[in-house]
C-alpha positions as a Markdown table, in Angstrom:
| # | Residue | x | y | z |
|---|---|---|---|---|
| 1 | Unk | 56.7 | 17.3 | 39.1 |
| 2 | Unk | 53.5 | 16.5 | 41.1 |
| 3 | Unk | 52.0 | 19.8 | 39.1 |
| 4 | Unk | 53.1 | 18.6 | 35.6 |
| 5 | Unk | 51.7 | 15.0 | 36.6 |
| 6 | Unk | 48.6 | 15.9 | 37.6 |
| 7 | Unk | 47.8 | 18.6 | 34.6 |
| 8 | Unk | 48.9 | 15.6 | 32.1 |
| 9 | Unk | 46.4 | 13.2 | 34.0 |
| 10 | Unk | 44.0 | 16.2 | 34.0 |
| 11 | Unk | 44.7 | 17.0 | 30.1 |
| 12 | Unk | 44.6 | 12.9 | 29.3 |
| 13 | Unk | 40.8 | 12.5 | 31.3 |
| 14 | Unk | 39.7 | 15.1 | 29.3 |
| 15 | Unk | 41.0 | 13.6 | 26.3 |
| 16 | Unk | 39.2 | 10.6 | 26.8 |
| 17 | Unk | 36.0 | 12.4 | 27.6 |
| 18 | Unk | 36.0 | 14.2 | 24.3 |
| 19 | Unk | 37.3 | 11.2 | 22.5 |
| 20 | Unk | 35.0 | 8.7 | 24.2 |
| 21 | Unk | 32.1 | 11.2 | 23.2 |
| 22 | Unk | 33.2 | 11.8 | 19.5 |
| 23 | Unk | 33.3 | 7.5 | 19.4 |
| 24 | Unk | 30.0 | 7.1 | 21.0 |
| 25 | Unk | 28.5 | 9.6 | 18.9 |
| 26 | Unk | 30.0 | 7.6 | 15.7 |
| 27 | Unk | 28.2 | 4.7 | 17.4 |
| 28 | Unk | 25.2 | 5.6 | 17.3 |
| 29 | Unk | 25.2 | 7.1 | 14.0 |
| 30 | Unk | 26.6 | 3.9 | 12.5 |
| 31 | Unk | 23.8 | 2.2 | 14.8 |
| 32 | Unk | 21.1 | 4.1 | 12.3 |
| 33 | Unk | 19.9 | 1.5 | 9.7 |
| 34 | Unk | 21.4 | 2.4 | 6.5 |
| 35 | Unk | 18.5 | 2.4 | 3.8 |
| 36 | Unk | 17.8 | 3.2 | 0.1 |
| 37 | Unk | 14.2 | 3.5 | -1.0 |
| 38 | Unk | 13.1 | 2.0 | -4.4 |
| 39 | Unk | 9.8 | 3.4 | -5.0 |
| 40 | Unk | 7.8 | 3.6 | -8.2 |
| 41 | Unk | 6.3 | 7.9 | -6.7 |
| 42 | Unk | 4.7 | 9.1 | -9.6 |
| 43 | Unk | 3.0 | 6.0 | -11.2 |
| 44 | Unk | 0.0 | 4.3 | -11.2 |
| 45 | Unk | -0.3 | 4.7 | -7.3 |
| 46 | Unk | -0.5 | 7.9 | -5.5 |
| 47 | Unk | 0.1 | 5.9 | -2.1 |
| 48 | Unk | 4.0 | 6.2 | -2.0 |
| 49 | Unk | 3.2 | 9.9 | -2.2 |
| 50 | Unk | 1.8 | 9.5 | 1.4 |
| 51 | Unk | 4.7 | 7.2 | 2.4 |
| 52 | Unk | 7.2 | 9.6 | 1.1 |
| 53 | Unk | 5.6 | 12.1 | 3.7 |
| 54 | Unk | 6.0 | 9.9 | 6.7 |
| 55 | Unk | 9.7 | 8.9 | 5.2 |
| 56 | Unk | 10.5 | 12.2 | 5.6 |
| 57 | Unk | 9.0 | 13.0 | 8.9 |
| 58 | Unk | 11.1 | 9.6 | 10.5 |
| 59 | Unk | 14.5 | 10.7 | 8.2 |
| 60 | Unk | 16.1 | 11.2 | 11.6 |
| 61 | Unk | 16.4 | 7.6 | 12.3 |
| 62 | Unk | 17.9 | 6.2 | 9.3 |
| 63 | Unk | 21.1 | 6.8 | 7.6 |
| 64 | Unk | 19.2 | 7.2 | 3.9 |
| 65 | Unk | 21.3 | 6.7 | 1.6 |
| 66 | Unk | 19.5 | 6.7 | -1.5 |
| 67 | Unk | 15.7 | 7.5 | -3.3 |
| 68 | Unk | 15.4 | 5.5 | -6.2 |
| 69 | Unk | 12.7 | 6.3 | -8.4 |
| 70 | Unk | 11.8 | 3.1 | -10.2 |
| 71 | Unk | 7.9 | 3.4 | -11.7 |
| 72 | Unk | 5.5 | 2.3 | -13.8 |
| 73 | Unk | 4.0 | 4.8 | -15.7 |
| 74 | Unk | 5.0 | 8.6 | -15.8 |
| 75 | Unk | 6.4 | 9.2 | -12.5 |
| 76 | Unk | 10.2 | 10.3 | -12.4 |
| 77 | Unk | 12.8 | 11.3 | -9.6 |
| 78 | Unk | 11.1 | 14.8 | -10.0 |
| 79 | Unk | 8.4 | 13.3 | -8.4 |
| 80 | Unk | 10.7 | 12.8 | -4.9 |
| 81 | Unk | 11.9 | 16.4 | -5.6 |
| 82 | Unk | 9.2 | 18.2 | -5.5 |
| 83 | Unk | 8.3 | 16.0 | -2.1 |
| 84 | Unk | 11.9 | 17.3 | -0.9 |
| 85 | Unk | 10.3 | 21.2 | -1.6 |
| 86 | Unk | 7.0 | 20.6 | -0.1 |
| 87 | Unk | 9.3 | 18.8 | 3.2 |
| 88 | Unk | 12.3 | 21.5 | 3.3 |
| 89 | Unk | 9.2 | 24.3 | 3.9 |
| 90 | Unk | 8.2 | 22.3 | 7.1 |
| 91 | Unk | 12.0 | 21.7 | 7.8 |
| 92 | Unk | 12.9 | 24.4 | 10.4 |
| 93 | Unk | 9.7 | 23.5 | 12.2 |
| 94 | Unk | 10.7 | 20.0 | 12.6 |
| 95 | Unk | 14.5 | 20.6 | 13.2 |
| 96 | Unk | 13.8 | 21.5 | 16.9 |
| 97 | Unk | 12.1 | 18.4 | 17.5 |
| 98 | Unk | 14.5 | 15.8 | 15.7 |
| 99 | Unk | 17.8 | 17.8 | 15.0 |
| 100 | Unk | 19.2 | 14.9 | 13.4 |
| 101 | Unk | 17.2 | 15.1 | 10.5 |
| 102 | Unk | 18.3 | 15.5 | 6.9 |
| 103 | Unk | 18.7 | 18.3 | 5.2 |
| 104 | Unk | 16.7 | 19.1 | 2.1 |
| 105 | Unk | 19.6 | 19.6 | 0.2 |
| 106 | Unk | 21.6 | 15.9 | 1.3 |
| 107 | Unk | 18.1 | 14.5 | 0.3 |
| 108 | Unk | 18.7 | 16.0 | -3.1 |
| 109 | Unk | 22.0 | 14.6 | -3.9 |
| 110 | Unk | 20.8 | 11.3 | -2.9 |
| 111 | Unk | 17.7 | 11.3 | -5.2 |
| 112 | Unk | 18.6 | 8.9 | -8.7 |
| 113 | Unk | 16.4 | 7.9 | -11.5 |
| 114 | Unk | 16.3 | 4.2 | -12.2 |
| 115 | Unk | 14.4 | 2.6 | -14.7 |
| 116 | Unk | 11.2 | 3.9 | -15.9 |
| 117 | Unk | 10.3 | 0.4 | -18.0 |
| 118 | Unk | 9.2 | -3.4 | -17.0 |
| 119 | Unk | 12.2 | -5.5 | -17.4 |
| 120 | Unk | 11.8 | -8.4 | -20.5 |
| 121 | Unk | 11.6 | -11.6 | -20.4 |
| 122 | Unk | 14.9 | -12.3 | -19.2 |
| 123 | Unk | 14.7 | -9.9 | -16.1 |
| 124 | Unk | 17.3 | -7.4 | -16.9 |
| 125 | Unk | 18.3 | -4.7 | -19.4 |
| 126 | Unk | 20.4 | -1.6 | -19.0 |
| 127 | Unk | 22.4 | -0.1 | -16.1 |
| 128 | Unk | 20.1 | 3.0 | -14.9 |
| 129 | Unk | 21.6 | 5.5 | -12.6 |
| 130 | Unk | 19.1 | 3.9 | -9.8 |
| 131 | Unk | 21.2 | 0.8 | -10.2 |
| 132 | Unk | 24.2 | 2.2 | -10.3 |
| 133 | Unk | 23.9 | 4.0 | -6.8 |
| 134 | Unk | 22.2 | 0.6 | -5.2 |
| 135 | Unk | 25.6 | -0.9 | -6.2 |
| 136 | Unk | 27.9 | 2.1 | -5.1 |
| 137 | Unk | 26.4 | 2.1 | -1.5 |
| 138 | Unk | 26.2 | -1.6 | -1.2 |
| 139 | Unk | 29.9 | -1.6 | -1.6 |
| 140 | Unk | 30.8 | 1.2 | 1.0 |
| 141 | Unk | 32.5 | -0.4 | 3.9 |
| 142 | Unk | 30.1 | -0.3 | 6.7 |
| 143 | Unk | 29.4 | -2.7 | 9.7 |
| 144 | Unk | 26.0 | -3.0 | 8.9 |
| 145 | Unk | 23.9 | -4.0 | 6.1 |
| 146 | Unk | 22.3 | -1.7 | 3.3 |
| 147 | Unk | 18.7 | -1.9 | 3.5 |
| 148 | Unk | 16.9 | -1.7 | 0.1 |
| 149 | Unk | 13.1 | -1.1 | 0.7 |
| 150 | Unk | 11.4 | -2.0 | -2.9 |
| 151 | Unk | 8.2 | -0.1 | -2.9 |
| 152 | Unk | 7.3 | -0.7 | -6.6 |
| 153 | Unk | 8.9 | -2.3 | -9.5 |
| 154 | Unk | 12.2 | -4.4 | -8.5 |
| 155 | Unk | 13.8 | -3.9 | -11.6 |
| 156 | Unk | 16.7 | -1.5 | -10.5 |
| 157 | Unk | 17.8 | -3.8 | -7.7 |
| 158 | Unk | 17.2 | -7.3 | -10.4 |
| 159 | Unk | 19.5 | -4.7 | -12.9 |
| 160 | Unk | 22.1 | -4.4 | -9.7 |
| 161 | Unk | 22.6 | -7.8 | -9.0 |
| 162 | Unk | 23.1 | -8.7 | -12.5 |
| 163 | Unk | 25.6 | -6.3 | -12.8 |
| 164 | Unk | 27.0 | -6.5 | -9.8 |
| 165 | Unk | 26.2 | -10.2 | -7.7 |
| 166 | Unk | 28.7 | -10.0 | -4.9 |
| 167 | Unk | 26.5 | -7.0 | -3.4 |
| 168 | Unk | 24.3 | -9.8 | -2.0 |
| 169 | Unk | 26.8 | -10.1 | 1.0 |
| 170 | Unk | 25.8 | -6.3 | 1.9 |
| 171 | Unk | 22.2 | -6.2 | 1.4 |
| 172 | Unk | 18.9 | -6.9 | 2.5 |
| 173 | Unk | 15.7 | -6.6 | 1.0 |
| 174 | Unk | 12.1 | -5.8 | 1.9 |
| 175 | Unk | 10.0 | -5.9 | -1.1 |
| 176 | Unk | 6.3 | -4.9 | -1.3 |
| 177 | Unk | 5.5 | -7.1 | -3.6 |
| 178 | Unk | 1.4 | -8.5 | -4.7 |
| 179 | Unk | 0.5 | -5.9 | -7.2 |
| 180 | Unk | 4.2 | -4.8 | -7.9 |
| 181 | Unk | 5.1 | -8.7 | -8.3 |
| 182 | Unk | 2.5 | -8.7 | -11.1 |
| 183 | Unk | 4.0 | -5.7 | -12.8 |
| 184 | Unk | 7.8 | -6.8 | -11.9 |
| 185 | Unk | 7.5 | -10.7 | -13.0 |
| 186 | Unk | 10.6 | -10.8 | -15.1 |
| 187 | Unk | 12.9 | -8.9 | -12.8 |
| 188 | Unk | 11.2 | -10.7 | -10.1 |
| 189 | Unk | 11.9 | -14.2 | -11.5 |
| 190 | Unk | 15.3 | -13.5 | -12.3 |
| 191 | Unk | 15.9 | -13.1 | -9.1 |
| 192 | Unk | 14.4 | -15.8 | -7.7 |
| 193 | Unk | 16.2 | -18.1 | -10.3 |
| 194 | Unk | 19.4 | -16.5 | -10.4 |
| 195 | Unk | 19.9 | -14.9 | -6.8 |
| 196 | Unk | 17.9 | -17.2 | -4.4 |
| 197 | Unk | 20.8 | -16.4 | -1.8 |
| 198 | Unk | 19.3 | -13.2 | -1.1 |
| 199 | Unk | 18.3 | -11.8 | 1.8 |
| 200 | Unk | 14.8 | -11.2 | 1.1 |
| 201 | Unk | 11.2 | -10.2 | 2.9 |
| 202 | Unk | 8.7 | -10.5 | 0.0 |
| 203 | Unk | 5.7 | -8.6 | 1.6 |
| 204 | Unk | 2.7 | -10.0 | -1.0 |
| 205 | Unk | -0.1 | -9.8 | 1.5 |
| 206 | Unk | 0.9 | -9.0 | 4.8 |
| 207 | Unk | 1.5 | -5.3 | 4.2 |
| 208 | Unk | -1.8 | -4.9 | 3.6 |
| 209 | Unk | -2.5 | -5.0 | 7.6 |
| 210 | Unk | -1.8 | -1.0 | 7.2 |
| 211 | Unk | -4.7 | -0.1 | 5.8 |
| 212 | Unk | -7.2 | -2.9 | 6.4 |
| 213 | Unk | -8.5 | -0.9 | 9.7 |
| 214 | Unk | -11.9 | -3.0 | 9.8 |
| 215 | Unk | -10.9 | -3.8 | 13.8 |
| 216 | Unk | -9.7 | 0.1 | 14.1 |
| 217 | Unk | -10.8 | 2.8 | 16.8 |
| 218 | Unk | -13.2 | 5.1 | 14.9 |
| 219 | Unk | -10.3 | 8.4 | 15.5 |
| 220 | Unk | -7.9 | 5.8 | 13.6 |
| 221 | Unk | -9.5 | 4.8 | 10.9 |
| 222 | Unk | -8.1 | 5.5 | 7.2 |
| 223 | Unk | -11.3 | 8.5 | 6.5 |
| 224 | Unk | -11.2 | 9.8 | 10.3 |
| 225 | Unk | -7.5 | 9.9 | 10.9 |
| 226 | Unk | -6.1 | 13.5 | 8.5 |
| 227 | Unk | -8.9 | 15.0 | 10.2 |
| 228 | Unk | -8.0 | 13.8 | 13.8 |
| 229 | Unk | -4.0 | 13.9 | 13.2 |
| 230 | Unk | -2.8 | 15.8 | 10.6 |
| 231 | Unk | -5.5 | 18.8 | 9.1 |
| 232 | Unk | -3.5 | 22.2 | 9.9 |
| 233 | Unk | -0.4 | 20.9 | 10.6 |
| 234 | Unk | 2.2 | 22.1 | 7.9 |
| 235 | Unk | 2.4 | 22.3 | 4.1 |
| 236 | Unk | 3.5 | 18.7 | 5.0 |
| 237 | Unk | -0.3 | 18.1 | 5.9 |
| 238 | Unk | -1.3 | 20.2 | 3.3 |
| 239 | Unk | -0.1 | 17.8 | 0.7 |
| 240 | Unk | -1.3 | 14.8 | 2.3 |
| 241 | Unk | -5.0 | 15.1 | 1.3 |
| 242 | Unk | -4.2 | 15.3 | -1.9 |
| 243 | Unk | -3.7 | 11.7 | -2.2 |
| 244 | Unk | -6.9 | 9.5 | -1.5 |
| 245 | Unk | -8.7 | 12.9 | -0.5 |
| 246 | Unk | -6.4 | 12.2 | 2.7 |
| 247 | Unk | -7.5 | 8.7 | 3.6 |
| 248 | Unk | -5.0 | 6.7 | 4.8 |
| 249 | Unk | -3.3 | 4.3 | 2.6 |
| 250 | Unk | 0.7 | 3.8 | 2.9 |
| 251 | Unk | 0.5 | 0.0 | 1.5 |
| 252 | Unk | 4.7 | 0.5 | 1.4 |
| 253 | Unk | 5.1 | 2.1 | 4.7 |
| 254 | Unk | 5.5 | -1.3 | 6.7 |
| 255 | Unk | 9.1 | -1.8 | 4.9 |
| 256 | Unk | 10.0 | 1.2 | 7.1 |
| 257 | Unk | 8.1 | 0.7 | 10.1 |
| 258 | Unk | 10.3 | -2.9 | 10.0 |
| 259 | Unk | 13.3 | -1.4 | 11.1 |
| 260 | Unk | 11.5 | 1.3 | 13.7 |
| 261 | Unk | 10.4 | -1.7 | 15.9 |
| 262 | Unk | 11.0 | -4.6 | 16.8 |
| 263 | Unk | 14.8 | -6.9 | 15.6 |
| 264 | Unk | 14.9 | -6.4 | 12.2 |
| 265 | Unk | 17.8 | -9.4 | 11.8 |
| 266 | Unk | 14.6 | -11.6 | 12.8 |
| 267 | Unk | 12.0 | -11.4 | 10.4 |
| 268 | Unk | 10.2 | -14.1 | 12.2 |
| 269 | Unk | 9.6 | -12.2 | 14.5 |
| 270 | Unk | 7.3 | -9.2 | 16.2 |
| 271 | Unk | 7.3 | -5.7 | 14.5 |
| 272 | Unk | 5.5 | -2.8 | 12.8 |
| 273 | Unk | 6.7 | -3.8 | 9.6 |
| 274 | Unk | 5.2 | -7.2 | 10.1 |
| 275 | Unk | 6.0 | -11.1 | 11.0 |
| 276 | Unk | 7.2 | -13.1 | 8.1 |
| 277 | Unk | 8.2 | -17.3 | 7.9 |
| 278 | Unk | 11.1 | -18.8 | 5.6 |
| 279 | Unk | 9.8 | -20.4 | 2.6 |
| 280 | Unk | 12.2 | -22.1 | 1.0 |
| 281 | Unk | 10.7 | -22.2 | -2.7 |
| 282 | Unk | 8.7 | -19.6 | -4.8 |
| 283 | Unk | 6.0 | -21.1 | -6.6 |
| 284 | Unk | 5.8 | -21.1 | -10.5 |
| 285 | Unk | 3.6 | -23.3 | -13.0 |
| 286 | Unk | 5.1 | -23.5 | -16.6 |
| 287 | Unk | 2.3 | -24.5 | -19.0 |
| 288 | Unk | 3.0 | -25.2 | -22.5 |
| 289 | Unk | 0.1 | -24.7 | -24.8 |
| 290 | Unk | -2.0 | -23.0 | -22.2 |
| 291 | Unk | -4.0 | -23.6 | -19.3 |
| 292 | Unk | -7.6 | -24.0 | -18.3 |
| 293 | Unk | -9.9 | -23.9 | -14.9 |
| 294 | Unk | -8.6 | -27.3 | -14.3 |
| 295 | Unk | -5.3 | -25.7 | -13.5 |
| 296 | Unk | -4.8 | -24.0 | -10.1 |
| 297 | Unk | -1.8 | -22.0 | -8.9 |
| 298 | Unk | -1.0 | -20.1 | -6.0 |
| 299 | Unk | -1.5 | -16.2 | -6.1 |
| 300 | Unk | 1.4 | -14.7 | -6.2 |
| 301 | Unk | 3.2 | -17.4 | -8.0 |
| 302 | Unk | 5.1 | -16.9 | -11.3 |
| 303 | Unk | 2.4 | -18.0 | -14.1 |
| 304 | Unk | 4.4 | -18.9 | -17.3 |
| 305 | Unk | 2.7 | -19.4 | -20.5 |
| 306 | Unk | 4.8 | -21.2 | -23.5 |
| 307 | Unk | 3.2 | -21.5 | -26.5 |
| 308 | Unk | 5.0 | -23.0 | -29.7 |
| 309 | Unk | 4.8 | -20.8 | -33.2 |
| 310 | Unk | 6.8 | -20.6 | -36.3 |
| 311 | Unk | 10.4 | -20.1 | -36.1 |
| 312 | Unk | 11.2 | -16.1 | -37.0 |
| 313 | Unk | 14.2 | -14.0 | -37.7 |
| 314 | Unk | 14.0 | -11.8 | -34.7 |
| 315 | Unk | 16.3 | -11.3 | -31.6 |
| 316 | Unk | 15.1 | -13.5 | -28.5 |
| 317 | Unk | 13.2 | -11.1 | -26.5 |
| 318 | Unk | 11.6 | -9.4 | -28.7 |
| 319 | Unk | 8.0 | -8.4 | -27.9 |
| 320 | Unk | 6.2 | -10.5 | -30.6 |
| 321 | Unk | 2.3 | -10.8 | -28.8 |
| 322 | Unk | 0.5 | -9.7 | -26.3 |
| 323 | Unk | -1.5 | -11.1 | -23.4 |
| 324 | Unk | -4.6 | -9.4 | -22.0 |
| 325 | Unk | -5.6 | -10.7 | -18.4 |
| 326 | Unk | -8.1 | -9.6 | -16.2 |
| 327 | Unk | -8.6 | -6.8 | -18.4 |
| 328 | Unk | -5.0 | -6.0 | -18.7 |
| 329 | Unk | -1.5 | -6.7 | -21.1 |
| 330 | Unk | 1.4 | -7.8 | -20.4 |
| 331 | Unk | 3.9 | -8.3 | -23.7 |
| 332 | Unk | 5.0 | -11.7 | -24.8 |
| 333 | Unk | 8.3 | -12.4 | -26.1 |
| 334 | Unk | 10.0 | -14.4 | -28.4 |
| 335 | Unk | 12.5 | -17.5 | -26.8 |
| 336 | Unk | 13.9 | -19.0 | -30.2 |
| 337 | Unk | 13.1 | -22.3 | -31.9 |
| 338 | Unk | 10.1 | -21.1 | -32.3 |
| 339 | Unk | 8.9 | -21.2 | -28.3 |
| 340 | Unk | 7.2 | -18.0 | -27.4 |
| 341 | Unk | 6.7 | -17.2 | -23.4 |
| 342 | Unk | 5.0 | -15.1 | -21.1 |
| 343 | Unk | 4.6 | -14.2 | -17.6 |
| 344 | Unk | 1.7 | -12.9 | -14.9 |
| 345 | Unk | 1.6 | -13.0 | -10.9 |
| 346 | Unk | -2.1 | -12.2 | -10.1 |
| 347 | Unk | -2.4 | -10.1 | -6.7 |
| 348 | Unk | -5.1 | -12.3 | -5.0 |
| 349 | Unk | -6.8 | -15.1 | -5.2 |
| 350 | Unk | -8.7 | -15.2 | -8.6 |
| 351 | Unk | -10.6 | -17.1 | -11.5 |
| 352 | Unk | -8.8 | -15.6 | -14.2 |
| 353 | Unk | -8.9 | -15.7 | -18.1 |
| 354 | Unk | -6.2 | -14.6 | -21.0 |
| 355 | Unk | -6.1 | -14.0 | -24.6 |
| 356 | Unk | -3.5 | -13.1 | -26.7 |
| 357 | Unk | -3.0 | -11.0 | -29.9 |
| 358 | Unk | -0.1 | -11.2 | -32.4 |
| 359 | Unk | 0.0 | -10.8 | -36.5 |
| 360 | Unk | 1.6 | -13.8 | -35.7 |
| 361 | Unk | -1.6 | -15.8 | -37.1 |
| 362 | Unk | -0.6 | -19.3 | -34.2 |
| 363 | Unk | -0.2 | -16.8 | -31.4 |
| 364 | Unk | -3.3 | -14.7 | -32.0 |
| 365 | Unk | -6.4 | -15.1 | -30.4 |
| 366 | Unk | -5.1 | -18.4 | -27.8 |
| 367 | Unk | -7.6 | -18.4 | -24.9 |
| 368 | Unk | -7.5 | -20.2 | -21.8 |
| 369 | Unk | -7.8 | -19.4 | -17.8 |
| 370 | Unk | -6.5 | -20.6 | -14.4 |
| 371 | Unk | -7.3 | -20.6 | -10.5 |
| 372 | Unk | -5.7 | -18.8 | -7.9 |
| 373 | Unk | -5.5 | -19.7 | -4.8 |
| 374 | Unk | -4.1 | -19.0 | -0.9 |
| 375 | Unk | -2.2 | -19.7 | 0.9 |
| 376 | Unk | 1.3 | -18.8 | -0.8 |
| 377 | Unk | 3.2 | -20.6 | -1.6 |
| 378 | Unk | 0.8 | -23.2 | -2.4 |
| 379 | Unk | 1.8 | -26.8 | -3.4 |
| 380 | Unk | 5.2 | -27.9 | -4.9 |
| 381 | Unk | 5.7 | -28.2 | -8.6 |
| 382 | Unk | 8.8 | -29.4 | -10.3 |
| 383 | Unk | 8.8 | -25.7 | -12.1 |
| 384 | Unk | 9.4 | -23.9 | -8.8 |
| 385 | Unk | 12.4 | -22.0 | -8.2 |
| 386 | Unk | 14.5 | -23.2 | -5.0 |
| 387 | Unk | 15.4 | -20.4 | -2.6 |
| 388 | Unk | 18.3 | -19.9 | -0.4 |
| 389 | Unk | 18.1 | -20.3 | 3.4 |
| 390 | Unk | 17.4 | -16.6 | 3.9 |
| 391 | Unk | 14.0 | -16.0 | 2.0 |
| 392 | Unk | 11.2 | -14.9 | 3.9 |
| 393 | Unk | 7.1 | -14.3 | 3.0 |
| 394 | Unk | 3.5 | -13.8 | 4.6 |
| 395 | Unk | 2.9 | -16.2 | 7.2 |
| 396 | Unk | 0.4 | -18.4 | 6.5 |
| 397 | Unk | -1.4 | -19.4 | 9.3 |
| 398 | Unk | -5.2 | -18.4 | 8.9 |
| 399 | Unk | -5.6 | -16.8 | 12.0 |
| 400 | Unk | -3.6 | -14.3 | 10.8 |
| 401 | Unk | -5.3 | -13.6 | 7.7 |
| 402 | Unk | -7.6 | -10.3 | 7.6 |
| 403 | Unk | -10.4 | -11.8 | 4.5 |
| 404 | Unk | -8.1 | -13.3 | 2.0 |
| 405 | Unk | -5.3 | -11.3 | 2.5 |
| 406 | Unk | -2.4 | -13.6 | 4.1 |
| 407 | Unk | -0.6 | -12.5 | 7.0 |
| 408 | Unk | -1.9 | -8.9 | 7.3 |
| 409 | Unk | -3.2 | -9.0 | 10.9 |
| 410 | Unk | 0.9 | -9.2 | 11.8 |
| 411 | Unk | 0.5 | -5.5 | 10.7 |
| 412 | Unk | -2.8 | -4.3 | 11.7 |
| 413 | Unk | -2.4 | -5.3 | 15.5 |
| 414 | Unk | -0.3 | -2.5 | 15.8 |
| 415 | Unk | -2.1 | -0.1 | 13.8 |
| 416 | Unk | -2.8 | 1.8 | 16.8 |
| 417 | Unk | 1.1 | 2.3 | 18.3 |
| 418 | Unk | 2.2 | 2.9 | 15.4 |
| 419 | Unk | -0.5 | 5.6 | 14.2 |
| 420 | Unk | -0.1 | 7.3 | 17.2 |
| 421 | Unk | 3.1 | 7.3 | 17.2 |
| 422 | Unk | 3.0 | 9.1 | 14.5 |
| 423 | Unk | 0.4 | 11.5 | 15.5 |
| 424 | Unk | 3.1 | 12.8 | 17.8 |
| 425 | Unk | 5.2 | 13.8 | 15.1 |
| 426 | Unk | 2.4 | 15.6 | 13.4 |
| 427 | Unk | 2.2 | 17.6 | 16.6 |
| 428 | Unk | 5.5 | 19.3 | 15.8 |
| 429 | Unk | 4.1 | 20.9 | 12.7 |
| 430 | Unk | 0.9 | 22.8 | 14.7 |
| 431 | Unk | 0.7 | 26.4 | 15.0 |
C-alpha cells in the first residue's frame, strides 16, 4: 500500500507539473496584447511600408489578430502580402531568435481588405471584409482587450461600430490621426458624435516625436541609421531602403511601441508609444455661409462648412460640389432642404483658404479662409462634440512640443532605447 501511495503521489506531482506548465504557458500567451492593425500600406504614404517591417520583426510579442488594409489611394491587402513574402524569406533566420513568432502562412489568413474609399458625409457606408473581421475578433471571448492600431483612414473601424456598437466594451483604440484625420473627417466625426464612449488615443501630433530626431545622436538619426543598423541584414533590410531611400520615417510605429513599454491601461502615462491627457471634447466650428481670417479654429478640429442652395431632387449624401483647400479637394454633399455641407481637419497650424466648384451656379466659386491654431483642442464652442470619460490626445503642455508639433517630445526622448532596441533585432538577420 505504501508502494501504490507513493507512485499515485509521484504520478499526481507530475501531473501538476505538466499541468501547471501547460496553464502558465496559456498565461502568458493570453498575457500577449491582442492587436489588429488598420493601416492604409499601399497609399499615398510609403511609411507604413517601413512600419510593416518592424511589425513583423516584433510579431512575437503580440497575439495579431488581424491586418486590415484600409487606404487612400491604390494600395490593397496585396500590398501586406507581398510584405508577408519579403518577411517569410528572412523567417527561418529570425525563428531561432524569437521562436514565438508568426508564421507567414497565420499572417496570411489574417490579412482582410477593408475599404478602399473616404467614408461620406455621414461617416459610414458598406460592411467591408476589414470590418467584418474588427467585429468578429472584438467579440471572441478573451480576458483582455482587442487592440485596434488605426494607421490610416478610420473608416473600417467607424463602419464596425455602426454595424456593430456593443464591440466598444472589447476594444481599444490608438489612432494616428493629423494627416489621416484630414482624409478620415466623416468617419472620424461619426465617431466622435456617435461613439464618444470609446476608448480612444488620438495620436494628431505626438507621434511625430519618431521621426523629429533634431536632438538625435548622429548614428541615430533618420539618413545615418539603415546604414548604421540595418544595410546587409536580410531581404528584410533589403526592402527597407526602398522607402524614403531608407531614411527613417515610421510616423505609425508609436501605436505599437505603446504596448512594448511602458502600462498601456494608462495612457497618461510614460511609454514608447507616447504620453497622452484626457480631453473631454473634440473641437469642431460649424460655419454657415463660410468663414474668413477673422475665424480661428484649432488644428485638428472638425471644420464644417454649410452653405444654403436650391432644394434638388437628389439622395442626401450625394456628392454635389467640391472644395479645394490648400491646394487639395474634398467632395461636398448634399443634406436636404436645400443645406449643402462639408468637412476638413488641417494637419497643423495654418492660414488656410477654400473654394468650391459645382454646376450648381450658388455653390460655385464660394471663397473664404480660416486660422489654425495649437494647442488642440483649442477653446470651447457650442458645436463641439462631448467625449466620454475615456478619450485621450497630445498633451499640451509646451515644453513638450518639438516646433509646433504638440506633444511629440513624449516620443522622441526615447528615440534612442527604442532604436536600439531595435538594432538588436536587425542583428539576427547578419550574415
Amino acid at each position: 500500500m505504501i508502494c501504490n501511495k507513493s507512485i499515485l503521489l509521484a504520478f499526481v506531482g507530475i501531473f501538476i507539473f505538466f499541468g501547471s506548465s501547460s496553464c502558465q504557458a496559456q498565461l502568458n500567451e493570453s498575457a500577449k496584447p491582442r492587436v489588429i492593425v488598420s493601416s492604409d500600406i499601399g497609399g499615398t504614404d510609403p511609411d507604413d511600408f517601413q512600419s510593416m517591417i518592424h511589425l513583423m520583426m516584433y510579431s512575437d510579442l503580440f497575439q495579431l489578430e488581424g491586418l486590415v488594409s484600409s487606404p487612400f489611394g491604390d494600395g490593397t491587402k496585396k500590398d501586406f502580402l507581398d510584405m508577408i513574402d519579403i518577411y517569410e524569406k528572412d523567417y527561418k533566420q529570425l525563428l531561432p531568435n524569437a521562436p514565438e513568432l508568426p508564421t507567414p502562412k497565420s499572417l496570411r489568413e489574417i490579412t482582410k481588405q477593408g475599404q478602399k474609399d473616404a467614408a461620406p458625409f455621414k461617416g459610414h457606408t458598406t460592411p467591408t471584409e476589414g470590418s467584418e473581421w474588427i467585429i468578429a475578433c472584438a467579440k471572441k471571448k478573451s480576458d483582455q482587450p482587442l487592440w485596434i492600431m488605426v494607421w490610416g483612414g478610420i473608416e473600417d473601424l467607424a463602419q464596425a461600430l455602426h454595424d456593430a456598437p456593443e464591440i466598444k466594451e472589447s476594444i481599444r483604440v490608438y489612432w494616428i490621426g493629423g494627416p489621416n484625420k484630414k482624409w478620415s473627417i466623416n468617419a472620424y466625426s461619426y465617431i466622435a458624435e456617435h461613439h464618444p464612449d470609446l476608448w480612444m488615443i488620438e495620436a494628431n501630433a505626438t507621434y511625430r516625436g519618431w521621426f523629429m530626431d533634431n536632438d538625435s545622436p548622429n548614428d541615430l538619426k533618420g539618413n545615418a541609421y539603415y546604414e548604421n543598423y540595418i544595410q546587409g541584414r536580410g531581404e528584410l533590410g533589403k526592402d527597407f531602403i526602398k522607402y524614403y531611400d531608407g531614411n527613417i520615417k515610421m510616423g505609425d510605429t508609436p501605436s505599437l511601441a505603446y504596448l512594448m513599454n511602458g502600462d498601456p491601461n494608462n495612457p497618461t502615462g510614460e511609454s514608447w508609444g507616447g504620453s497622452f491627457e484626457k480631453i473631454h471634447r473634440s473641437s469642431r466650428n460649424v460655419f454657415k455661409g463660410g468663414s474668413s481670417l477673422q475665424d480661428t479654429v484649432a488644428a485638428y478640429a472638425t471644420v464644417e462648412w454649410r452653405f444654403i442652395g436650391p432644394e434638388i431632387s437628389v439622395p442626401e449624401d450625394s456628392v454635389v460640389f467640391q472644395i479645394e483647400v490648400q491646394n487639395q479637394t474634398w467632395p461636398g454633399y448634399y443634406m436636404g432642404d436645400g443645406v449643402y455641407g462639408v468637412r476638413y481637419s488641417s494637419k497643423k497650424p495654418e492660414q488656410g483658404s477654400y473654394k468650391t466648384s459645382s454646376s450648381i451656379a450658388e455653390l460655385d466659386g464660394l471663397e473664404g479662409s480660416y486660422i489654425s491654431t495649437v494647442p488642440w483642442p483649442g477653446k470651447a464652442t457650442a458645436d463641439d462634440y462631448q467625449l466620454g470619460p475615456n478619450w485621450y490626445s497630445d498633451r499640451q503642455n509646451p515644453a513638450l512640443f518639438i516646433e509646433d508639433q504638440q506633444g511629440a517630445k513624449t516620443i522622441s526622448k526615447y528615440r534612442k532605447e527604442f532604436l536600439m532596441d531595435w538594432a538588436e533585432r536587425w542583428k539576427w538577420l547578419e550574415k
